[in-house]
Each structure stands twice: as C-alpha cells, then as structure tokens.
Biopython code that builds the backbone (N, CA, C, O; Angstrom):
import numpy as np
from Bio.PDB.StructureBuilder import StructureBuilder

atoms = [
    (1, "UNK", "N", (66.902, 3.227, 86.945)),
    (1, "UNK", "CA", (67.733, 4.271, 87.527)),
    (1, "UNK", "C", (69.201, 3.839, 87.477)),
    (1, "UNK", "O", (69.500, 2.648, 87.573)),
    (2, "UNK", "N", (70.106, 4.791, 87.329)),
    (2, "UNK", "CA", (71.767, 4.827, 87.437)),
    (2, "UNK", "C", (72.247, 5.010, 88.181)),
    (2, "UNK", "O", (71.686, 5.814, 88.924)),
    (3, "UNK", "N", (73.512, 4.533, 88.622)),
    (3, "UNK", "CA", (73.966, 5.053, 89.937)),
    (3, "UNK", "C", (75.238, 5.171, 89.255)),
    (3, "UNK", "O", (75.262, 4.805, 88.080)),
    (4, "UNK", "N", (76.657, 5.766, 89.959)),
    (4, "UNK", "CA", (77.839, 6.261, 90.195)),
    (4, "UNK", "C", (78.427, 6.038, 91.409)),
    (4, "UNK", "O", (77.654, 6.247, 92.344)),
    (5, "UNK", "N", (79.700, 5.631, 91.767)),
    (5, "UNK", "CA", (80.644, 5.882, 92.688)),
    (5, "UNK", "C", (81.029, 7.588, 93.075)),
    (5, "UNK", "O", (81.181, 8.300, 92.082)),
    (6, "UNK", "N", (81.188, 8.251, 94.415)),
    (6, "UNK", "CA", (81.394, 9.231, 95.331)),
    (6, "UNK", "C", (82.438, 8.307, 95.798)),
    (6, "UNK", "O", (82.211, 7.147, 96.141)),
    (7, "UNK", "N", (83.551, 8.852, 95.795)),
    (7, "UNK", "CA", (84.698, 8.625, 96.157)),
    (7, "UNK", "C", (85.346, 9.963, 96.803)),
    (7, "UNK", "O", (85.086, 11.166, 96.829)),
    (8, "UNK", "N", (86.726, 8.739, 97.512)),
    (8, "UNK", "CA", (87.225, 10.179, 98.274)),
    (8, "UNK", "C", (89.227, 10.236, 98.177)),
    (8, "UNK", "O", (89.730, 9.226, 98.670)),
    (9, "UNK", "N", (89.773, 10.787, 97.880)),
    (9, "UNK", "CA", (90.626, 10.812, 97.793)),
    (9, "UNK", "C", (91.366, 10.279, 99.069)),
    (9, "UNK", "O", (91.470, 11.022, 100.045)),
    (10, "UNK", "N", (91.973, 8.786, 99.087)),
    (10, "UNK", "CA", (93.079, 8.497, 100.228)),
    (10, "UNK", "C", (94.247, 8.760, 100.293)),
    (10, "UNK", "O", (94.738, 8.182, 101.262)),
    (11, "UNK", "N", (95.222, 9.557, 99.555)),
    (11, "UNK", "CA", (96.312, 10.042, 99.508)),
    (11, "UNK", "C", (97.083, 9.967, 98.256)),
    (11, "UNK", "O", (97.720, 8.915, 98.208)),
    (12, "UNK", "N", (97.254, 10.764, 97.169)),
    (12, "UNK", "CA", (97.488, 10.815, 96.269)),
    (12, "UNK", "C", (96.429, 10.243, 95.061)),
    (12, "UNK", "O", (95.396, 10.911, 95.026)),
    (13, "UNK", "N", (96.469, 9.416, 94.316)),
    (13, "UNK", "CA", (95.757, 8.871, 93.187)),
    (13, "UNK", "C", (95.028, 7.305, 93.741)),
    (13, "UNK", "O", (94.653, 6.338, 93.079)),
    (14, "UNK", "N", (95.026, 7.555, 95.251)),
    (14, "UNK", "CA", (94.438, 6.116, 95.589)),
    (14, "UNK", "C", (92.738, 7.048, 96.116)),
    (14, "UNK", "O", (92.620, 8.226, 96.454)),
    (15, "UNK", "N", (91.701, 6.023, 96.007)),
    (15, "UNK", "CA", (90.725, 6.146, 95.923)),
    (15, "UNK", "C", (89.930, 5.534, 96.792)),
    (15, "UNK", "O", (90.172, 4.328, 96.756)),
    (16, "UNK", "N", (89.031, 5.812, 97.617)),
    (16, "UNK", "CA", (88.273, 5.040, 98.530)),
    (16, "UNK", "C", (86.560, 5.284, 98.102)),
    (16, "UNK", "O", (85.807, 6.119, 97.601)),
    (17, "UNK", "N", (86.570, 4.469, 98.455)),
    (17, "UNK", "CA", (84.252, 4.199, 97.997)),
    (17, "UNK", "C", (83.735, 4.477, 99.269)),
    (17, "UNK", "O", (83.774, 3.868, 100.338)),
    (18, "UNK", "N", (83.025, 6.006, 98.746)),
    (18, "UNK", "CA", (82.426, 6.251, 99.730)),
    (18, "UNK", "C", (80.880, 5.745, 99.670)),
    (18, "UNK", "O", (80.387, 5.208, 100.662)),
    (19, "UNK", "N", (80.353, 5.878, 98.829)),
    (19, "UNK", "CA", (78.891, 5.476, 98.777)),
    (19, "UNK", "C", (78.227, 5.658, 97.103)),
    (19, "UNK", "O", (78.357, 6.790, 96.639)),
    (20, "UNK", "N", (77.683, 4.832, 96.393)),
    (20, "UNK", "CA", (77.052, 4.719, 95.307)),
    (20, "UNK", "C", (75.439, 5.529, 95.086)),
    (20, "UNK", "O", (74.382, 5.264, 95.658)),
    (21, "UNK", "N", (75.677, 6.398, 94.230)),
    (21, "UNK", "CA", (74.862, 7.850, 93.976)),
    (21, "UNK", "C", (74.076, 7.526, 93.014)),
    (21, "UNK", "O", (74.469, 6.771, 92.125)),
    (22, "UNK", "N", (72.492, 8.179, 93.030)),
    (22, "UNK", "CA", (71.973, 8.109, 91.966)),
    (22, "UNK", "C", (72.595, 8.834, 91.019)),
    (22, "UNK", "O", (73.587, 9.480, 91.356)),
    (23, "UNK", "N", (72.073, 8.877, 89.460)),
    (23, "UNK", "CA", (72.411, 9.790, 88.815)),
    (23, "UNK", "C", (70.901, 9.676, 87.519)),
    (23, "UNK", "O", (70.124, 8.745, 87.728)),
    (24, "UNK", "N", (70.673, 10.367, 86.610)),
    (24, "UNK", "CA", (69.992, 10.592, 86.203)),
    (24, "UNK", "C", (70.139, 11.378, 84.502)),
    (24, "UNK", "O", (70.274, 12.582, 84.290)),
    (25, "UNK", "N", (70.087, 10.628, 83.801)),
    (25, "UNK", "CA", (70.077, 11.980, 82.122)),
    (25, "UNK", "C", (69.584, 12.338, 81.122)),
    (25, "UNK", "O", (69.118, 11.445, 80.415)),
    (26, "UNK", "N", (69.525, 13.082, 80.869)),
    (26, "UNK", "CA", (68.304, 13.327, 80.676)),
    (26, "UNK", "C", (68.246, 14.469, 79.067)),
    (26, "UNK", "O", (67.941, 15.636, 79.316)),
    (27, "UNK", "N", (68.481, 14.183, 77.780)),
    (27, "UNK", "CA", (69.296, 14.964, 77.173)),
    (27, "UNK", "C", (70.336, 15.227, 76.996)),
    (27, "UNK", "O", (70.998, 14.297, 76.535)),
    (28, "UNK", "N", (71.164, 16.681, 77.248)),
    (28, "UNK", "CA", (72.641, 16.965, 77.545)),
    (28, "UNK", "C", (72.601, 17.107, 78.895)),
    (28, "UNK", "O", (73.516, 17.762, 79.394)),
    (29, "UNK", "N", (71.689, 16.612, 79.677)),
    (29, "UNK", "CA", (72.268, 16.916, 81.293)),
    (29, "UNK", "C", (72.002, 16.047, 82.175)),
    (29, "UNK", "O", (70.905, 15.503, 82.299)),
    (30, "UNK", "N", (73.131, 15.815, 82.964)),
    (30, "UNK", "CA", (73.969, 14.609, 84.062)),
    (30, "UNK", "C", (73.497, 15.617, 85.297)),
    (30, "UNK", "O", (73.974, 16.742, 85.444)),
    (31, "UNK", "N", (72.397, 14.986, 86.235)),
    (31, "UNK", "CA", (71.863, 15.146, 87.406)),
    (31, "UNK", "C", (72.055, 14.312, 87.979)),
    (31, "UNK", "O", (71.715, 13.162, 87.699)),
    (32, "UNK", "N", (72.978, 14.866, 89.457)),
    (32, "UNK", "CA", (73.229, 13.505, 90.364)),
    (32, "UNK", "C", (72.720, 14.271, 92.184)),
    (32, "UNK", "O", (72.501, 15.437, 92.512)),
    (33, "UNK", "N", (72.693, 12.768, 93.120)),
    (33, "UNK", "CA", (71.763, 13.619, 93.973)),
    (33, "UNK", "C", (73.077, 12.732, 95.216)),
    (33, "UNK", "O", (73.310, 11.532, 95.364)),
    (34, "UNK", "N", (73.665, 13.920, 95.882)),
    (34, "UNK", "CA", (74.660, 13.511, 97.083)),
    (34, "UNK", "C", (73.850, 13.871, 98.234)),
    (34, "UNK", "O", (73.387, 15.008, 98.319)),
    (35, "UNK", "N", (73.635, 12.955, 99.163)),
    (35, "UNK", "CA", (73.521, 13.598, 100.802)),
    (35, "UNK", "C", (74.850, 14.434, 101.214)),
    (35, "UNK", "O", (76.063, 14.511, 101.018)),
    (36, "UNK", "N", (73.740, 15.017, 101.938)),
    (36, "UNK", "CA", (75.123, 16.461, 102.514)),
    (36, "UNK", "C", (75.400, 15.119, 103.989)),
    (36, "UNK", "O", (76.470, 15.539, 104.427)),
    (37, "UNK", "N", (75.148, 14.245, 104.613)),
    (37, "UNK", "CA", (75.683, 13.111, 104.945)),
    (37, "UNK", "C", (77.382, 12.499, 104.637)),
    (37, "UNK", "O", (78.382, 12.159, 105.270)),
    (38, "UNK", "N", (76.812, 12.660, 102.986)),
    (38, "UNK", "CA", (77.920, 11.784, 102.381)),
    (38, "UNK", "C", (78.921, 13.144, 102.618)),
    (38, "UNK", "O", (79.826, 12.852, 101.836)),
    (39, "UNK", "N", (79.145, 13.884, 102.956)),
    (39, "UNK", "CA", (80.088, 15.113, 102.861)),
    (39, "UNK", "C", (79.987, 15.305, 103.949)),
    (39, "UNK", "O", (80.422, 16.428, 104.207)),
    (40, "UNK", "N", (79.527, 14.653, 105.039)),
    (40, "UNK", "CA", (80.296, 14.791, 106.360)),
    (40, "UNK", "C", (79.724, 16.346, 106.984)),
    (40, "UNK", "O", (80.344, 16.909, 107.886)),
    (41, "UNK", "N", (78.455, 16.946, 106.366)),
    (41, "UNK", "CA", (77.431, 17.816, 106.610)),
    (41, "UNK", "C", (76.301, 17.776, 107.227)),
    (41, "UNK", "O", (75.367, 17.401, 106.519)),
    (42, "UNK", "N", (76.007, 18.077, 108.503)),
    (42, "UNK", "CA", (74.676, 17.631, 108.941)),
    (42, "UNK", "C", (73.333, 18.741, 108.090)),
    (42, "UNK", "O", (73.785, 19.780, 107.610)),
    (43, "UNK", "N", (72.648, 18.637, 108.020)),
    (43, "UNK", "CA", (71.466, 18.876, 107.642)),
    (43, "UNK", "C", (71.287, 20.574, 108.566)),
    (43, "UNK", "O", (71.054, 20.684, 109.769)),
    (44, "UNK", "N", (71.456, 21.591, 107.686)),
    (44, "UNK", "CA", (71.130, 23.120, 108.488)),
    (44, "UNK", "C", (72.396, 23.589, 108.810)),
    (44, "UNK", "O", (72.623, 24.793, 108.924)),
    (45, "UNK", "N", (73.354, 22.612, 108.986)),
    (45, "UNK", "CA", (74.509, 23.519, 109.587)),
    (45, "UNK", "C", (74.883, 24.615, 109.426)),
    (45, "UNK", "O", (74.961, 25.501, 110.276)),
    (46, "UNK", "N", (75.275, 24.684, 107.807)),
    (46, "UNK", "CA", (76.075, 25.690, 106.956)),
    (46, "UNK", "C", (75.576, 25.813, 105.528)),
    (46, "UNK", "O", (75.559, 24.928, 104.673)),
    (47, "UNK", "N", (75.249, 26.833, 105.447)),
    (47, "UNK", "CA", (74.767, 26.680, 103.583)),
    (47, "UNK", "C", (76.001, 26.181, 102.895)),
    (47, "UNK", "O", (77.127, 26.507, 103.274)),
    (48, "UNK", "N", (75.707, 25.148, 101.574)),
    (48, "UNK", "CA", (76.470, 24.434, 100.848)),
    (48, "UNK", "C", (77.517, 25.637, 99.843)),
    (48, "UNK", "O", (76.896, 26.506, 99.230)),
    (49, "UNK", "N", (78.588, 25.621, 99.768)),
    (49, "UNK", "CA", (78.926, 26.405, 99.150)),
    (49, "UNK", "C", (80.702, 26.126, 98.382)),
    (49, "UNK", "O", (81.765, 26.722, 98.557)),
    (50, "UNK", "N", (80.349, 25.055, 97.598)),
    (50, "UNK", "CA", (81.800, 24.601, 96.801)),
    (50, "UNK", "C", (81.378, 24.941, 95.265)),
    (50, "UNK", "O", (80.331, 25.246, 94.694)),
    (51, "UNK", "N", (82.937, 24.699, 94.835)),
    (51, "UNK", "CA", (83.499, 24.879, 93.663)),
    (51, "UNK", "C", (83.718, 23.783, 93.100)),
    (51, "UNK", "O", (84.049, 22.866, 93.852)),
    (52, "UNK", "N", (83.617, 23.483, 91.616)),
    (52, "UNK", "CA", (84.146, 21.982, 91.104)),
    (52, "UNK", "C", (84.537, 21.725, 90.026)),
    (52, "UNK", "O", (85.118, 22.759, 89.695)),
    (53, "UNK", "N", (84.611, 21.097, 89.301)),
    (53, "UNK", "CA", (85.315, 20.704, 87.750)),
    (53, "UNK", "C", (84.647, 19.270, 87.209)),
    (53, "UNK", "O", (84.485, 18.511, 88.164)),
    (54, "UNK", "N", (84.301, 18.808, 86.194)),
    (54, "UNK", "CA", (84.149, 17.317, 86.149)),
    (54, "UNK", "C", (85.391, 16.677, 84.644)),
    (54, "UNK", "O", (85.559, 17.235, 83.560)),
    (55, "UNK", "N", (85.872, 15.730, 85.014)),
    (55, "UNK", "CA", (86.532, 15.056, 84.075)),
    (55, "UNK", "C", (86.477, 13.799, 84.413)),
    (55, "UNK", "O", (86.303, 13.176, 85.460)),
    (56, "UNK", "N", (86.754, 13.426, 82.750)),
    (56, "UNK", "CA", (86.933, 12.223, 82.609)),
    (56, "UNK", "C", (87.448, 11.617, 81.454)),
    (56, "UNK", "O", (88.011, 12.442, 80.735)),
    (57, "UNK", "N", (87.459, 10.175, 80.904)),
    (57, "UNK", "CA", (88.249, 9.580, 80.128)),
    (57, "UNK", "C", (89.587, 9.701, 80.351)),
    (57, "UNK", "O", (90.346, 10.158, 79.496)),
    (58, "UNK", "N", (89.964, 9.310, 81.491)),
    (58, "UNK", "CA", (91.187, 9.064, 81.840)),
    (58, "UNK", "C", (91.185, 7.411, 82.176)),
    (58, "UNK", "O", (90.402, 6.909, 82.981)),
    (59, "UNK", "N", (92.204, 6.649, 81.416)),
    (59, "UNK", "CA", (92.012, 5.334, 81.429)),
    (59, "UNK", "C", (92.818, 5.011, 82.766)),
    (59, "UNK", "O", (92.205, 4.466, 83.684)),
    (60, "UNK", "N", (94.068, 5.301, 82.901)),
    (60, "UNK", "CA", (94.804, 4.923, 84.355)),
    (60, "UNK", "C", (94.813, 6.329, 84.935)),
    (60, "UNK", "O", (95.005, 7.337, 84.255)),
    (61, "UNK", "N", (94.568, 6.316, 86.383)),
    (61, "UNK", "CA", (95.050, 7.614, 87.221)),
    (61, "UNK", "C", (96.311, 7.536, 87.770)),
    (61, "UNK", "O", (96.624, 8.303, 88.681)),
    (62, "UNK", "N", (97.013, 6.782, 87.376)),
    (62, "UNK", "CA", (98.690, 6.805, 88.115)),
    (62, "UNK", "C", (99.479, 7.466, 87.234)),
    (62, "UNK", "O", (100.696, 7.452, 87.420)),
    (63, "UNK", "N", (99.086, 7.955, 86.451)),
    (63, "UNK", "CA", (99.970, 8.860, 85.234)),
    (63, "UNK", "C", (99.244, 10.496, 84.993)),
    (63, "UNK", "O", (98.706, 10.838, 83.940)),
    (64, "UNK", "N", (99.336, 11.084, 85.821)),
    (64, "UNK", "CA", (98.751, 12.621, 85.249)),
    (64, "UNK", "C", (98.829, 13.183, 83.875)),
    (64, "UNK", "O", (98.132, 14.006, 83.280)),
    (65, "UNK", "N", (99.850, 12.517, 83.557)),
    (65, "UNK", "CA", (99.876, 12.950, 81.967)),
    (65, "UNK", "C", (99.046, 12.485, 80.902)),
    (65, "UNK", "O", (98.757, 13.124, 79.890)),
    (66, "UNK", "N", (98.529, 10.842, 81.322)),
    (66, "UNK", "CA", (97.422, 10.878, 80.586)),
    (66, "UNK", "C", (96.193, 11.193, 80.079)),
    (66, "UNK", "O", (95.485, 10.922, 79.110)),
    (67, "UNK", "N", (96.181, 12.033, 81.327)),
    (67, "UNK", "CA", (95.045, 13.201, 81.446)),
    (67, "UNK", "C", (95.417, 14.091, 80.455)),
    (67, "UNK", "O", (94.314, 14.432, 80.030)),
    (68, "UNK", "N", (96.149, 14.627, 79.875)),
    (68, "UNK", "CA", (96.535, 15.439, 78.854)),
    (68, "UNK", "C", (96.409, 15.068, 77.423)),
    (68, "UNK", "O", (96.199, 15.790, 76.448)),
    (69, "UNK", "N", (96.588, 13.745, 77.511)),
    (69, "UNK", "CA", (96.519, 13.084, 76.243)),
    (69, "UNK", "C", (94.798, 12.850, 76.014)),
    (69, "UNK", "O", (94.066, 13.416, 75.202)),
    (70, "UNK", "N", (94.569, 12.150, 76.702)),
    (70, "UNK", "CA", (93.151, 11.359, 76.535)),
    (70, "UNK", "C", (91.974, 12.027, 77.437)),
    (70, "UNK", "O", (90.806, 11.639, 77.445)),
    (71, "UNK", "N", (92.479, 13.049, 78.153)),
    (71, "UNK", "CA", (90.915, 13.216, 79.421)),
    (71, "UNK", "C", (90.054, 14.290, 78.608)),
    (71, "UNK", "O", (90.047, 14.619, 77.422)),
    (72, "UNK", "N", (89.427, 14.647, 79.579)),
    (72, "UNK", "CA", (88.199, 15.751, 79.093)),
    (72, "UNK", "C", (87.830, 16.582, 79.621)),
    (72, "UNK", "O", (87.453, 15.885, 80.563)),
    (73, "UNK", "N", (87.474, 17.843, 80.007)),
    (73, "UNK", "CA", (87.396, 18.368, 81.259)),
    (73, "UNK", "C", (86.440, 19.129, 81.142)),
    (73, "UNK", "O", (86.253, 19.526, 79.992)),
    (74, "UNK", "N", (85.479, 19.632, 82.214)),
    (74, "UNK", "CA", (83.900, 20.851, 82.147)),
    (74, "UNK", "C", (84.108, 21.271, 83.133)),
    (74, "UNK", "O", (84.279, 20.554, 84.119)),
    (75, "UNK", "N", (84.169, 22.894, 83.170)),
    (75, "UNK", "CA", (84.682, 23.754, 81.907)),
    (75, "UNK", "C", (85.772, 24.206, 81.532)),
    (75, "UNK", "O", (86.512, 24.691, 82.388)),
    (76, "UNK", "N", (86.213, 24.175, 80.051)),
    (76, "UNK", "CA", (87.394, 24.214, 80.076)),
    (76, "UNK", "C", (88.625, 25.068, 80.615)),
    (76, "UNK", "O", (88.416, 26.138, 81.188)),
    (77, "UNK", "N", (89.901, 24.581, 80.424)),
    (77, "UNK", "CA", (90.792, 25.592, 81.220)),
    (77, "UNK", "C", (90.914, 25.639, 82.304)),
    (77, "UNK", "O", (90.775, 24.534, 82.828)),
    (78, "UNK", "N", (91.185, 26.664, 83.173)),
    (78, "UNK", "CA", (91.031, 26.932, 84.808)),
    (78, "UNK", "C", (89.671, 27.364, 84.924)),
    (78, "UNK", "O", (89.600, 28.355, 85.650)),
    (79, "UNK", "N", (88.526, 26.973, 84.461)),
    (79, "UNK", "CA", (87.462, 27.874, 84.990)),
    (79, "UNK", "C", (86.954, 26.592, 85.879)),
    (79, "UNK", "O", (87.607, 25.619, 86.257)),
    (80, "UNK", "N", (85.578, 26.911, 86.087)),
    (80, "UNK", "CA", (85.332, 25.843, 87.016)),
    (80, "UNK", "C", (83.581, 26.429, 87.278)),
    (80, "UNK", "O", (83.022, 27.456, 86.893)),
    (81, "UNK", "N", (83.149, 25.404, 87.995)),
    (81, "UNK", "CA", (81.328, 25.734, 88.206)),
    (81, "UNK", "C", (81.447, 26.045, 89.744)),
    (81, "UNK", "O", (82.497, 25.934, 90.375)),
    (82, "UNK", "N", (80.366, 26.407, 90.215)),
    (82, "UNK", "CA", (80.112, 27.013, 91.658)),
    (82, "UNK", "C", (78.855, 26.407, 91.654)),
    (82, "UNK", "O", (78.117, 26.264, 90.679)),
    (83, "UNK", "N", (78.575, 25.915, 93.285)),
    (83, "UNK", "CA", (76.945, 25.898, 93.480)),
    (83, "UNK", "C", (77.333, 26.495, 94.597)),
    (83, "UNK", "O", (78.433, 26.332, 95.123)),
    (84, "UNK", "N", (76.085, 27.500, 95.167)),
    (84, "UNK", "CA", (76.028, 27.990, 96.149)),
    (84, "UNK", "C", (74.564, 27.369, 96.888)),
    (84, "UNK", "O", (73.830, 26.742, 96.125)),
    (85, "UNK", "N", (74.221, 27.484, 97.995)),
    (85, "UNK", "CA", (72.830, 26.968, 98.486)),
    (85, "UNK", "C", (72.103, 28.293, 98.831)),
    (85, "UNK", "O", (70.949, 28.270, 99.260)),
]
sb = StructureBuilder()
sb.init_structure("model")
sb.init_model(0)
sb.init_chain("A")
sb.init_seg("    ")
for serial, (resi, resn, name, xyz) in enumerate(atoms, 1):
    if name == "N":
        sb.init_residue(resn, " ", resi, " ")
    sb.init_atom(name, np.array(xyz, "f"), 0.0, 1.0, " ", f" {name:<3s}", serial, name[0])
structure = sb.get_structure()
C-alpha cells in the first residue's frame, strides 16, 4: 500500500503535515481515502460538499510562476471537480 502527505496551508506557500493518507492506483485512477477527522468533520454532521483541483510537478512552491512553466493541472483551466455526499 501507498501513502501521501494531507497538508494544510500555514500562511502563504508554507505547509504543515497534517496526517499521511492511503492512496491507491489502479490503471488511470488515483484513489485516496481522508477521514472527515482529518478535516476537522465529525462523523453525520454535515453532508461533505467541496470543490477541488489537483496539481502538480511543481519543483519549488515559493515561485508561482513556476507553476506556469513546469506544473500540471486536473481539470484544465478554471474548471474544477465537485464531490458532493
């Protein structure tokens, strides 16, 4: 099994470790499994309901622009994925 870093944004491009995630792949598809815990969600509260983007290949994050040069982004443009619960 694989795991990943869940991180959380500490103020600007600094980064804090929140907790190490499975992940799973399987073909073309990247399955990963977060506690609604790790999001500061108790269990029943509120149905889950965010928006998101994934990127990557960005070698330093202190330069936004290198994101332009070198990153990658799903899906492209301004669009973006939804999960609803």
């Amino acid at each position: 099994s694989s795991y990943t870093s869940l991180e959380i944004s500490d103020g600007g491009w600094q980064w804090k470790l929140v907790a190490e995630i499975p992940i799973r792949i399987a073909g073309n598809e990247l399955m990963i499994a977060v506690h609604r815990d790790l999001l500061g969600l108790a269990h029943g509260t509120i149905p889950l309901n965010f928006e998101f983007k994934w990127a990557d290949n960005i070698d330093d994050g202190s330069d936004s622009r290198e994101f332009l040069l070198h990153g990658d982004a799903a899906p492209n443009g301004r669009f973006n994925y939804r999960y609803q619960e």
